[in-house]
C-alpha positions in Angstrom: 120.6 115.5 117.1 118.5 115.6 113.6 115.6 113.2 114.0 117.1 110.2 112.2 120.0 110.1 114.5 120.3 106.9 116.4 121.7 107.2 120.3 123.7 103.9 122.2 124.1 104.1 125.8 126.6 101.4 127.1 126.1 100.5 130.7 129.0 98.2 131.8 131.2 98.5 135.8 134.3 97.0 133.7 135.7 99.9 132.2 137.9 97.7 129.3 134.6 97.0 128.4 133.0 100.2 128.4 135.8 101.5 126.3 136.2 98.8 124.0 132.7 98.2 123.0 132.7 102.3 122.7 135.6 102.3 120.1 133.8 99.4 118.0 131.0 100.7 118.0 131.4 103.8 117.2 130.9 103.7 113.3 127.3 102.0 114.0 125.7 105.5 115.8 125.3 109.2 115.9 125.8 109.5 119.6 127.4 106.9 121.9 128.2 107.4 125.5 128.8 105.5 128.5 127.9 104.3 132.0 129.7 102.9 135.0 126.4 102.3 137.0 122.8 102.2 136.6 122.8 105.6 138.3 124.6 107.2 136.1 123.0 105.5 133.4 119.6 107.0 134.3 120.8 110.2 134.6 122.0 110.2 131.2 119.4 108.8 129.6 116.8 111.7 131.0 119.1 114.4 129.4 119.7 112.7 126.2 118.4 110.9 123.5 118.9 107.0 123.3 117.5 104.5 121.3 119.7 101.6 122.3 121.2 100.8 126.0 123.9 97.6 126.3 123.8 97.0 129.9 125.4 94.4 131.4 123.4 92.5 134.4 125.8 92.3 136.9 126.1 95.8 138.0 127.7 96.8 140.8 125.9 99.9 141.8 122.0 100.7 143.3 120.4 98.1 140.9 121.3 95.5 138.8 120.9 95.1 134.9 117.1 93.5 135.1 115.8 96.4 137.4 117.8 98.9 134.8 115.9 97.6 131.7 112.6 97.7 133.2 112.9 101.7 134.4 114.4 102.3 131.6 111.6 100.7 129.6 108.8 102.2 132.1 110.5 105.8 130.7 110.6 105.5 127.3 108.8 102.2 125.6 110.0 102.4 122.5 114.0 101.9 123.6 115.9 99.1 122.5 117.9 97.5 125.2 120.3 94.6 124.5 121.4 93.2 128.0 125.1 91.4 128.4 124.6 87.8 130.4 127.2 85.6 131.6 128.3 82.8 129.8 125.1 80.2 130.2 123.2 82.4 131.9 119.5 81.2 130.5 117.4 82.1 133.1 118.7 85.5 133.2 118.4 86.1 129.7 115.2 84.9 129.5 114.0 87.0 132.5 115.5 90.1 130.6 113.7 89.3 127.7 110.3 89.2 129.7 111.3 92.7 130.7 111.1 93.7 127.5 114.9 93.2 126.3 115.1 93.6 122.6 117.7 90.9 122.3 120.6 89.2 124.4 124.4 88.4 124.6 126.3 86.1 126.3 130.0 87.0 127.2 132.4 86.5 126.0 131.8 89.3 123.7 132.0 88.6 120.1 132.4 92.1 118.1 130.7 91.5 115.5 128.1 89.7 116.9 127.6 92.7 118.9 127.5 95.0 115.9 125.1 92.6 113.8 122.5 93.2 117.0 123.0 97.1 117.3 122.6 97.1 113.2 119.2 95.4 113.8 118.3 97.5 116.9 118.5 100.5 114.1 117.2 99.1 111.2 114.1 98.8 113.7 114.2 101.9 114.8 114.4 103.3 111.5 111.4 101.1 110.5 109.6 102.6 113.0 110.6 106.4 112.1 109.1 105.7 108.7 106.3 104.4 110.3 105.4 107.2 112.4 106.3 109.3 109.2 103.7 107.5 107.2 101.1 107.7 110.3 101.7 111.6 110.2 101.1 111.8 106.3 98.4 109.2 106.4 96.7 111.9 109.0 97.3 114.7 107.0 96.7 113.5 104.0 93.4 115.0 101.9 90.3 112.4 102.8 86.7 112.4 101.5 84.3 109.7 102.8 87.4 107.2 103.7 89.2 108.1 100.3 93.0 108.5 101.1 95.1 110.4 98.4 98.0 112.9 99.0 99.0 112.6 95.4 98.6 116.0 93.1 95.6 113.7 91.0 93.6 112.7 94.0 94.0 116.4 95.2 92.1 117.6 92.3 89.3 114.8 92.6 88.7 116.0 95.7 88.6 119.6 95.3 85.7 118.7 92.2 83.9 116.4 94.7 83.7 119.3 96.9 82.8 121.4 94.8 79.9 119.6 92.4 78.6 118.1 95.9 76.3 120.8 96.9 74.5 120.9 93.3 71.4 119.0 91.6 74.2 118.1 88.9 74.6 115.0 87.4 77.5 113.4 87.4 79.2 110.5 85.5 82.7 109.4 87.6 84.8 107.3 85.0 88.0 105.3 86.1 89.8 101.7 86.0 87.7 99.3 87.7 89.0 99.2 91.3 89.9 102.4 91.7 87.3 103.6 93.6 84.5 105.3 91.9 81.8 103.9 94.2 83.6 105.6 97.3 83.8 109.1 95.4 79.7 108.6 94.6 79.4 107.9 98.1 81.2 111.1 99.0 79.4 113.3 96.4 76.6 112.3 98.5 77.7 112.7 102.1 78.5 116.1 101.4 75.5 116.8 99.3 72.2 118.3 101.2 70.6 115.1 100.4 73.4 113.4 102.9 70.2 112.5 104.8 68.3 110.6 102.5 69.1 107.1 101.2 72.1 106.4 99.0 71.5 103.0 96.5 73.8 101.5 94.2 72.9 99.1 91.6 75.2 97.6 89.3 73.9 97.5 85.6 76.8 95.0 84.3 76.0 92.3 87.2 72.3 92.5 86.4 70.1 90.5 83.6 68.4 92.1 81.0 65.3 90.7 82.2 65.3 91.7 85.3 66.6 95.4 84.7 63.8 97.2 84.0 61.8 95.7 87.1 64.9 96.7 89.5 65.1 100.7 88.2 61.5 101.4 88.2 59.9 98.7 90.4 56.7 96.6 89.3 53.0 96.0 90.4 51.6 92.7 92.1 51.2 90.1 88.9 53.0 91.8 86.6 54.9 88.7 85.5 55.7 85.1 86.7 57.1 85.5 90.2 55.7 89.0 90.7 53.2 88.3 94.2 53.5 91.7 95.5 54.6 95.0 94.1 58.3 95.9 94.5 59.7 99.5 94.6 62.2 100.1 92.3 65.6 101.9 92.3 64.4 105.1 91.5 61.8 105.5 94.3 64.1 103.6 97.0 66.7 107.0 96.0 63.8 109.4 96.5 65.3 112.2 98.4 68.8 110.8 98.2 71.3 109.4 95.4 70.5 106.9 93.4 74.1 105.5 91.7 74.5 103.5 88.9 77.2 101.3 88.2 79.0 100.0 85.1 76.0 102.4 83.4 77.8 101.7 79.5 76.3 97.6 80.1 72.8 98.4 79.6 70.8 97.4 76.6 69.7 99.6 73.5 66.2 99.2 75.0 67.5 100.4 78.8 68.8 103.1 78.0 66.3 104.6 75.9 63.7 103.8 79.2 66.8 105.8 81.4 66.9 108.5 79.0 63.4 109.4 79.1 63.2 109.8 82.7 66.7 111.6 83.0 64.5 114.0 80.7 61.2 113.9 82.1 61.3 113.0 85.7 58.8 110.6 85.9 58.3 106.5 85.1 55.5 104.5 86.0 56.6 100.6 87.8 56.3 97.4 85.2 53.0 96.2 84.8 51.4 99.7 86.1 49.7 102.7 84.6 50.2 105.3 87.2 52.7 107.6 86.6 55.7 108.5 89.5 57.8 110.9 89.6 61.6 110.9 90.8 63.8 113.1 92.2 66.7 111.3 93.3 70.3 112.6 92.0 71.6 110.9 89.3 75.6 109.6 89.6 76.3 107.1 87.1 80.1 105.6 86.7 81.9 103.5 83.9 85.1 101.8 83.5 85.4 101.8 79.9 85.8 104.4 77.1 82.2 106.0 76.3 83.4 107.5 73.5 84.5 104.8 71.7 81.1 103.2 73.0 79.6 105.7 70.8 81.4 105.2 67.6 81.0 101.7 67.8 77.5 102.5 67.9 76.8 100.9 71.3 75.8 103.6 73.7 73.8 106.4 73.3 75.3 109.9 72.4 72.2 111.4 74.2 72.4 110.0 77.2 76.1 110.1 77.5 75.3 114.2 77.7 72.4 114.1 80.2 74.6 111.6 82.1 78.3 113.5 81.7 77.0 117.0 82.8 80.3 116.9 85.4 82.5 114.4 84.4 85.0 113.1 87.3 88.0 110.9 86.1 89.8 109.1 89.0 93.4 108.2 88.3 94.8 104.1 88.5 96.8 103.9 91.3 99.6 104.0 88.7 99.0 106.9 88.2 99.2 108.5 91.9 102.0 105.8 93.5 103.4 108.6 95.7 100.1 107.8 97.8 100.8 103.6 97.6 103.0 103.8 101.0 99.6 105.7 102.5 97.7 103.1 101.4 99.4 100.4 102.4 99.7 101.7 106.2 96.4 102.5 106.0 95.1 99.0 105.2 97.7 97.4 107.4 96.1 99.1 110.3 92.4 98.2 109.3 92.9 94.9 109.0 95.5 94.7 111.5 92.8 95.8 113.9 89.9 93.9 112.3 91.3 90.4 112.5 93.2 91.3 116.0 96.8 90.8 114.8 99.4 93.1 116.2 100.3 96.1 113.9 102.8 95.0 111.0 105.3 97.0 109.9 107.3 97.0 106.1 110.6 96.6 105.3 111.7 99.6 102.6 112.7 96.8 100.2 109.0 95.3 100.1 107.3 99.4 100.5 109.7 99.8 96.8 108.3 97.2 95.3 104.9 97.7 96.3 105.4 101.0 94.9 106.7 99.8 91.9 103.8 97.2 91.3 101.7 97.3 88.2 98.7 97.1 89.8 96.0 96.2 87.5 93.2 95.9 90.1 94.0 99.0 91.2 93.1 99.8 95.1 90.9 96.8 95.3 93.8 95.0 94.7 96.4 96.7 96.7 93.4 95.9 99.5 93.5 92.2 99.5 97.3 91.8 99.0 97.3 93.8 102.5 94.6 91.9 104.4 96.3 88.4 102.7 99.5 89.3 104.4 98.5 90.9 107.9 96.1 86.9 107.8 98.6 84.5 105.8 102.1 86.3 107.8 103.4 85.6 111.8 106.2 87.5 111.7 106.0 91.4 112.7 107.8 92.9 109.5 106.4 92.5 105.6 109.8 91.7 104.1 110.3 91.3 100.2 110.1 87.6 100.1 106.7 87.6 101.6 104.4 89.9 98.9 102.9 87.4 96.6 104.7 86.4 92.8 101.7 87.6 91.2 102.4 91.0 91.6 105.6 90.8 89.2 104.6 89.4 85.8 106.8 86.4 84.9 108.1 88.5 81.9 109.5 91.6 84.2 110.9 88.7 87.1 114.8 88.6 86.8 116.5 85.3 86.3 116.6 83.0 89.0 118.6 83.0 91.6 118.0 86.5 92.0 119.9 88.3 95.2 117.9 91.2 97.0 120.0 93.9 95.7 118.7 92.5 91.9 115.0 92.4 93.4 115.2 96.2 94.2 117.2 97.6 91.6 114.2 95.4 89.4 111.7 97.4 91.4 113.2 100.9 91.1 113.5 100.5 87.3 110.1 99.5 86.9 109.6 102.8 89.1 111.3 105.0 87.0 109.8 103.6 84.0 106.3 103.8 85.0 106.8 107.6 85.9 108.5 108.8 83.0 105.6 107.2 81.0 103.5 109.1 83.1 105.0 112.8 82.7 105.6 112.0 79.2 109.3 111.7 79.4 109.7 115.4 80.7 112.6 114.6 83.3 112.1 117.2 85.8 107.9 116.0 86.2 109.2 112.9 86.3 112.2 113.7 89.1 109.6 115.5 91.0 106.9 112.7 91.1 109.8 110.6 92.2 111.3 112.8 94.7 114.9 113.0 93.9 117.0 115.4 92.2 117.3 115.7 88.4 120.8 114.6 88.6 120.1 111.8 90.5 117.1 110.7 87.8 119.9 111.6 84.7 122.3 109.4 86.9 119.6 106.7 87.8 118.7 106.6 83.7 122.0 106.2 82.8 122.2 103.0 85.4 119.6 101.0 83.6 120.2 102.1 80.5 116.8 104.3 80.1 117.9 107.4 77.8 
């Protein structure tokens, strides 16, 4: 059996039964066999693989149906056993379900009903192969100081963290805002030799003008109104360590002239003081905007761009590396699963395609507090479509209401094929392989919703 293949074991005395739940349900698994007693039940199930037993209570054999789904269960947890009850048979059902029955029918036996609970049985064991597939990447997958990315893009980030890390160089990380840049600063510096001195952020774009100069370089007791005691400053809290400045394009003319001359000379002397102190902290600085167009608009300093942008690291939007979204999302699920003790979700392919297909303008931050809203705001164990929140899909890109769930994906993989064409430029077999499907598929796909 290939991994994906999805056993049923039907455990019933009456052998019409047996053989007529065998022949219609036959289309609906890989593998199907049968039992006339629990014995026998047993003994197939330790030589084979089966992810769903129907066994009826009533056996007539060395145990009865209850006593079969908790050995059975005891064996192999992860089995899905549906249990057949008499007609009004509560208490039964409700003592198989304490057993750990995945679900219950009463006789007589309605077909289809029967084959609407085995379909469900394997759309959750499916679920949870992808899981598990997910888990398995997720543990594979290239991380740096709680950075997850299996994507080509994030690959390369991390092989130049790794490298500039053990240098003096000064580096300037530029990205979307929420992508991430403080986590990659924090990584240049756990792998740096300076990994046991202090690391301090400060962020230039959340901080007054009037206050900036005092919080980089510190000032002396009654230096201004306020000032009752001298303060270290930025610089000298980072001596020894990494001092990491955020949103470094939102200082002042006047600031960044004053960081300038101690990127060149080392030293600075506190606000309202003469004496003179010299740093050595590393310098990481980050930006979400475009320096250079910072510098033609005459805005930010050419200079200090270059002592700044020695290394340059650019971190992609998560648009750009969505082949690492489903990592992502497990990831957080888990987190926040475990941090606000809820039991671990699991997502429906449907809403994982259209979290992939997201535009995401806040970027992981984003993706972040969707996840921890849904493992709160949700009660039910599986993240279908219905639950991710409107305001990832722009009003302008929502289809027409009322929209089935079949429109809802075929929306979502549009969008996906959209955003990766864009991506590689339009060069079909990048884009087919960033997908991962075949070029013919992607040609077929195009043709679909009308993309050529």
């Amino acid at each position: 059996m290939k991994a994906t293949d999805f056993g049923v074991l039907i455990v019933d005395d009456e052998p019409n039964i047996r053989s007529g739940l065998a022949k219609g349900l036959a289309a609906e698994a890989d593998l199907l066999d049968t039992a006339g007693d629990a014995d026998e039940a047993l003994n197939k199930f330790d030589t084979q693989n089966f992810d769903l037993v129907i066994a009826d209570v009533r056996l007539n054999s060395s145990m009865d149906g209850i006593q079969l789904v908790k050995k059975i269960l005891y064996s192999r947890p992860q089995t899905a056993v549906i249990v057949i009850t008499a007609h009004g048979t509560v208490e039964t059902a409700v003592e198989a379900m304490r057993a750990g029955a995945f679900d219950f029918i009463a006789k007589p036996l309605d077909l289809n009903l029967v084959r609407q609970q085995v379909r469900k049985a394997r759309e959750h064991y499916l679920l949870r192969l992808e899981n598990q597939k997910l888990r398995s990447q997720l543990a594979n997958a290239g991380e740096i100081s709680k950075i997850i990315g299996g994507c080509a893009a994030m690959q390369d980030v991390f092989r130049q963290v790794r490298q500039v890390a053990a240098t003096e160089a000064t580096v300037m990380i530029q990205g979307e805002s929420g992508t991430g840049k403080e986590l990659i600063a924090r990584a240049l510096h756990d792998l740096s030799d300076r990994s046991e001195g202090p690391f301090v952020a400060v962020n230039l774009g959340a901080m007054p003008e009037s206050l900036l100069e005092s919080e980089l370089f510190g000032h002396e007791k009654g230096a201004f109104t306020g000032a009752v005691r001298q303060k270290p400053g930025c610089f000298e809290q980072a001596q020894g360590g990494t001092l990491f400045l955020d949103e470094v394009t939102e200082m002042t003319s006047k600031s960044q002239v004053d960081l300038l001359r101690v990127l060149e000379s080392r030293i600075y002397s506190r606000v309202g003081g003469e004496e003179m102190q010299q740093t050595n902290a590393r310098i990481i600085s980050a930006t979400n905007k475009s320096v250079q167009d910072l510098i033609d608009d005459g805005t930010f300093r050419e200079d200090l761009y270059y002592r700044l942008n020695v290394i340059p690291i650019e971190v992609p939007s998560l648009r750009q590396r969505r082949e690492d979204i489903p990592l992502l999302v497990e990831h957080f699920l888990r987190h926040f699963c475990e941090r606000h003790g809820r039991s671990i979700r699991q997502i429906s392919s449907e809403a994982m395609q259209a979290l992939v297909a997201a535009h995401w303008p806040g970027n992981v931050r984003q993706l972040r507090n969707v996840m921890e809203r849904l493992v709160v705001t949700l009660t039910d164990d599986v993240i279908h479509l219905a639950d991710l929140p409107q305001e990832l899909f722009p009003r302008s890109s929502r289809p027409a209401a009322p929209v089935t769930l079949a429109e809802s994906v075929e929306e979502c993989e549009r969008n996906a094929i959209i955003s990766a064409l864009e991506a590689c430029e339009y060069h079909r077999e990048k884009t087919a392989r960033r997908l991962g499907i075949s070029i013919r598929t992607l040609h077929y796909k195009m043709g679909r919703y009308s993309l050529h």
